[in-house]
Every structure is written in structure tokens, then in C-alpha cells.
C-alpha positions as CSV (number, residue, x, y, z in Angstrom):
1,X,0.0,0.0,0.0
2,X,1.3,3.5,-1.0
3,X,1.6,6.0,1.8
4,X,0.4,9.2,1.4
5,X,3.7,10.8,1.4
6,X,5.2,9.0,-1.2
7,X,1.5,9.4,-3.4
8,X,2.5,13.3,-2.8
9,X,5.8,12.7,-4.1
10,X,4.5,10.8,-7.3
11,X,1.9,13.1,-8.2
12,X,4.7,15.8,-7.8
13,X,6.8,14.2,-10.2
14,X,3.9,13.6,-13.0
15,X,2.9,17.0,-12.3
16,X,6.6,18.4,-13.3
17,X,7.1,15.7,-16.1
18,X,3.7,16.8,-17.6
19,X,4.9,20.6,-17.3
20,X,8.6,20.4,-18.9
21,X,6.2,18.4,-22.0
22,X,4.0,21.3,-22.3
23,X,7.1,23.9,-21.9
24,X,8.7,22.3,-24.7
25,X,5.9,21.9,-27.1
26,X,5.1,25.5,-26.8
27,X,8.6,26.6,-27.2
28,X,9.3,24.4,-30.4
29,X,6.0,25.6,-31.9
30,X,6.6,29.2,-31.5
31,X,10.5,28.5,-32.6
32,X,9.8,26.2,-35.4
33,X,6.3,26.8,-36.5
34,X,3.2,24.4,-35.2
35,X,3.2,22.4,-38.5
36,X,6.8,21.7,-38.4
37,X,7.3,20.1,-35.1
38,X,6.8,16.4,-34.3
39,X,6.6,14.2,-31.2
40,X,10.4,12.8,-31.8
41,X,11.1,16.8,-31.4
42,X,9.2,17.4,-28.3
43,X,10.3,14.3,-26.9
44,X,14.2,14.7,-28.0
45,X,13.6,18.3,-26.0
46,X,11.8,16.9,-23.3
47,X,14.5,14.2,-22.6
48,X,10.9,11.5,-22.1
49,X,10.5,8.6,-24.0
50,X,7.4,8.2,-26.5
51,X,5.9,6.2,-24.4
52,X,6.1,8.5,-21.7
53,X,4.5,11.3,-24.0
54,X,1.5,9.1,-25.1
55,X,0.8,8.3,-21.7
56,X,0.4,11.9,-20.8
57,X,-0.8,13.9,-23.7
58,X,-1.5,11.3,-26.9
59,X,-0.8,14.2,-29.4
60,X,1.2,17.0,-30.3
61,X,-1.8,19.4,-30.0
62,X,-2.6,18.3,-26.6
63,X,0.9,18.8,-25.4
64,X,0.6,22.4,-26.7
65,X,-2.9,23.4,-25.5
66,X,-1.9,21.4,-21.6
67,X,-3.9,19.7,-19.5
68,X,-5.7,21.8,-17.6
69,X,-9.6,22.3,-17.9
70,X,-10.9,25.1,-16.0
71,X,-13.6,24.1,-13.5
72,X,-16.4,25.4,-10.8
73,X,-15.6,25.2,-7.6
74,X,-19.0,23.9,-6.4
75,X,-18.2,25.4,-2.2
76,X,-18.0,29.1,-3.9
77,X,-20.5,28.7,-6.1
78,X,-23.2,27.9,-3.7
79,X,-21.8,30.6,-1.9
80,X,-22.6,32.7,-4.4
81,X,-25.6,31.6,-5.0
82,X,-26.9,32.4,-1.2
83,X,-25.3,35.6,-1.7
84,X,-26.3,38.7,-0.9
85,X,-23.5,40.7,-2.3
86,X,-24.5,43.3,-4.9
87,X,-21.5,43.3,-7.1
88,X,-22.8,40.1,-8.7
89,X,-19.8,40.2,-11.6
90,X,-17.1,40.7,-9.4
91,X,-18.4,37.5,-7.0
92,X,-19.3,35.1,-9.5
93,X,-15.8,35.4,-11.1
94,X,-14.7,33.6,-8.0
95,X,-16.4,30.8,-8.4
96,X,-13.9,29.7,-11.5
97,X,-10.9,28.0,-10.7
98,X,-8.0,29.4,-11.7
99,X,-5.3,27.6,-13.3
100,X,-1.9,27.2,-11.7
101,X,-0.3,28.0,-14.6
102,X,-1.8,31.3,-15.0
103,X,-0.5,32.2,-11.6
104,X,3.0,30.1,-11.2
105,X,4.0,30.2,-14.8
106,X,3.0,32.8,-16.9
107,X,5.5,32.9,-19.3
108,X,4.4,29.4,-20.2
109,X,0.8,30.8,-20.4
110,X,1.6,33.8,-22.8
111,X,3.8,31.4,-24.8
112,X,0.7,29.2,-25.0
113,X,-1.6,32.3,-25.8
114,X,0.5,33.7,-28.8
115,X,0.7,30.5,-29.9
116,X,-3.4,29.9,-30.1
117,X,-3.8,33.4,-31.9
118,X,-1.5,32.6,-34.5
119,X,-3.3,29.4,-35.2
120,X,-7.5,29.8,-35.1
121,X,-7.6,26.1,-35.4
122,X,-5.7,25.9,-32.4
123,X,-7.7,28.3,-30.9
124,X,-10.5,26.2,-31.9
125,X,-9.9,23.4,-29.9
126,X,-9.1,24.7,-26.7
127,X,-12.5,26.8,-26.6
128,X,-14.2,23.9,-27.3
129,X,-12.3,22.3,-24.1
130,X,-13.1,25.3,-22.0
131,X,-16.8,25.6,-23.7
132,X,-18.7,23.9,-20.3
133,X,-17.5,26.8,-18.4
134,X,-19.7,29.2,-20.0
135,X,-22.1,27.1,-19.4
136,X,-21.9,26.5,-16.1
137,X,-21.5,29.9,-15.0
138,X,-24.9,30.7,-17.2
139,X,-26.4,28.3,-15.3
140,X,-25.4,29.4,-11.5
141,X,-25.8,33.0,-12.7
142,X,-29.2,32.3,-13.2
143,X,-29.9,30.3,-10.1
144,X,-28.8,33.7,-8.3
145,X,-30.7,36.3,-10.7
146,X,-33.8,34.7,-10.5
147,X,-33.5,34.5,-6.6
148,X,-34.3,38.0,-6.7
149,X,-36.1,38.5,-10.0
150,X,-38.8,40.8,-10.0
151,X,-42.2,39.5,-10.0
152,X,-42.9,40.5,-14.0
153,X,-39.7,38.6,-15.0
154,X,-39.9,35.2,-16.8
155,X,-37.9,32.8,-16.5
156,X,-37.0,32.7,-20.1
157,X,-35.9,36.2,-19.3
158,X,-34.2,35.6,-16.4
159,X,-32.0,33.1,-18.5
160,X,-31.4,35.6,-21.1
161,X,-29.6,37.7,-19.0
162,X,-27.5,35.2,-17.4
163,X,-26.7,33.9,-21.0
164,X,-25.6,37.3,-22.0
165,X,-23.7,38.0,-19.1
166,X,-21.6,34.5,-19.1
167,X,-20.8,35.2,-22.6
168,X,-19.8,38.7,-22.0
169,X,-17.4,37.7,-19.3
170,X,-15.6,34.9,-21.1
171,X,-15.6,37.8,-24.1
172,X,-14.1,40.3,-22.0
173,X,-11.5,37.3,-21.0
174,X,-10.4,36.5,-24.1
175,X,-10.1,40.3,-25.4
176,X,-7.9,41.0,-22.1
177,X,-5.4,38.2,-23.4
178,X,-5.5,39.0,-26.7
179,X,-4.6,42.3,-26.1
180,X,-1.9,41.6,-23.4
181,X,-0.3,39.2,-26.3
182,X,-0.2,41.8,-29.1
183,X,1.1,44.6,-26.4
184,X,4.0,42.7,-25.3
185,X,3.4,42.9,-21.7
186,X,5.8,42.7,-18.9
187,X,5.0,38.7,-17.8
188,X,4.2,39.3,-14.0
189,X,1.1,41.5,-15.7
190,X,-0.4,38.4,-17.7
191,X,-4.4,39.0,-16.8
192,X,-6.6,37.2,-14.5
193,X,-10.1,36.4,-14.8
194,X,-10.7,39.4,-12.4
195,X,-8.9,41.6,-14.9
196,X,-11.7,40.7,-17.3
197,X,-14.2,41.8,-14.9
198,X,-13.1,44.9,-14.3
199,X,-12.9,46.2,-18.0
200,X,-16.1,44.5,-18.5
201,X,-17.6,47.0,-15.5
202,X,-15.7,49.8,-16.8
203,X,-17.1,49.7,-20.6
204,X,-20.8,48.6,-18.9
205,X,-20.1,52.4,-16.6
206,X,-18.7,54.5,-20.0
207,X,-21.9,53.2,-22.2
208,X,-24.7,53.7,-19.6
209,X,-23.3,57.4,-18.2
């Protein structure tokens, strides 16, 4: 039986192993150009086996986009559902885990980022992996909007606005990094979700003065 320790230790090691994979991939794509590099490169640069690779990514594309999914942390988001707070953007943005990476090893993340605008089909994929998100947060928006809906609101309408808000937040995301990518930031000012919030509330206050 494994102790707990040495489980620690393990996942440690898998974690690093899978992050020097991902380092690498990104940094031979953006050196050599997606299309030209191959497993036997990423590998070679690595220092893993194939085997090793398959076992944690399966393709060249998965190595590059990582293996994080973002996901609700279900504690916060009931939270937020009980909530009282009035700054309903601000809170709900909390309820998103944020990845490691984003935080620990953000020149890995803007690496990644350039990377997926230079390639929409790249881009492609990785929305599609982080498309439940969206979704999610529709879905405990509206549990908390229509808490507190007036009487005359549907429920259709209700959902409307937590559709358009969800996707207004994960817009306001994606325009933050794309602008942080073509304006050659300093690294330790790679955005955060909360970053996304606040020019969200900032174009919302300049429209409706």
C-alpha cells in the first residue's frame, strides 16, 4: 500500500514531467512553427520517451494546449448563490478555478496564448475544451438572478440575461489576453479572470453614463 507521502511525491513528479512536456511543445511551436514540429522533437527536448509522452498527452496538440480544464468550484458557487453581495460580476468570477499556470508560470501561459492566436484552429480546440465553463456559470448566474427576479420577470428572461452575461465575461477574458499578447506585456502582468471583470464593468459604466 502507498503512503500518502510517497503518493504526494508521485503526483509531484507527474505534475513536473507533464509541465517540462508542455514547456517544450510551446517553445518548439513558436520556434519552429506548429506544423513543423513532431513528437520525436518534443520528446528529444523533453529528454521523455514516447511512451512516456502518449501516456500523458496522446498528441502534439494536446501537449501544446496542456492539460488543464478550468472548473467550478462547487463550495464558492453555492456561496454565491446564497449571496447577498450586490457586485454580482465581481463574485461570480470567484467561483472559476484558476489555473496554476496562469498564476505560477505565466510565461508558459503567454507562450501558449500567442501561440493559439496565431493558429485559429488551435484556438479552436481549446474553446471547445473550455466551452462547459460558459455554461456552467450561465447556469449558476441564473440560479442567483432569479432568486431575486422581479415579480414580471420570466424565467426565459431571467435566462437571457445570465446567457448574455456568461458570454460577455468569457468575451471580455479573451479580449484581455488577446490584447496583453499583441502589447507585449511585462509577464508578471499576464491577466486574470478578475482583470476581465473589471474592464467589463468599466465599458458597462462609460456606455450607460
Amino acid at each position: 500500500m502507498t503512503g500518502e507521502g510517497e503518493q504526494t511525491l508521485r503526483q509531484r513528479r507527474a505534475a513536473a514531467t507533464a509541465l517540462n512536456i508542455e514547456t517544450q511543445a510551446v517553445a518548439l511551436a513558436l520556434e519552429h512553427g506548429l506544423d513543423n514540429v513532431t513528437v520525436e522533437m518534443i520528446c528529444a527536448a523533453s529528454s521523455v520517451s514516447a511512451r512516456t509522452f502518449f501516456n500523458y498527452f496522446g498528441t502534439k496538440d494536446n501537449a501544446i494546449l496542456g492539460n488543464f480544464v478550468p472548473e467550478i468550484d462547487e463550495s464558492k458557487a453555492r456561496e454565491f448563490i446564497a449571496s447577498n453581495n450586490p457586485d454580482i460580476l465581481g463574485e461570480v468570477i470567484g467561483i472559476v478555478k484558476v489555473p496554476d499556470h496562469l498564476v505560477d508560470h505565466q510565461e508558459l501561459e503567454f507562450n501558449r496564448m500567442k501561440l493559439l492566436i496565431e493558429n485559429p484552429v488551435l484556438m479552436a480546440k481549446q474553446r471547445e475544451r473550455y466551452a462547459i465553463v460558459p455554461k456552467k456559470v450561465e447556469q449558476i448566474l441564473f440560479l442567483r438572478l432569479r432568486r431575486d427576479a422581479p415579480s414580471q420577470e420570466t424565467e426565459e428572461q431571467t435566462r437571457d440575461v445570465a446567457a448574455l452575461a456568461s458570454e460577455l465575461i468569457a468575451l471580455a477574458f479573451r479580449y484581455t489576453l488577446t490584447q496583453t499578447i499583441r502589447n507585449g506585456p511585462q509577464l508578471a502582468n499576464v491577466p486574470m479572470p478578475a482583470d476581465a471583470v473589471a474592464l467589463l464593468k468599466s465599458v458597462m459604466t462609460r456606455l450607460s453614463a
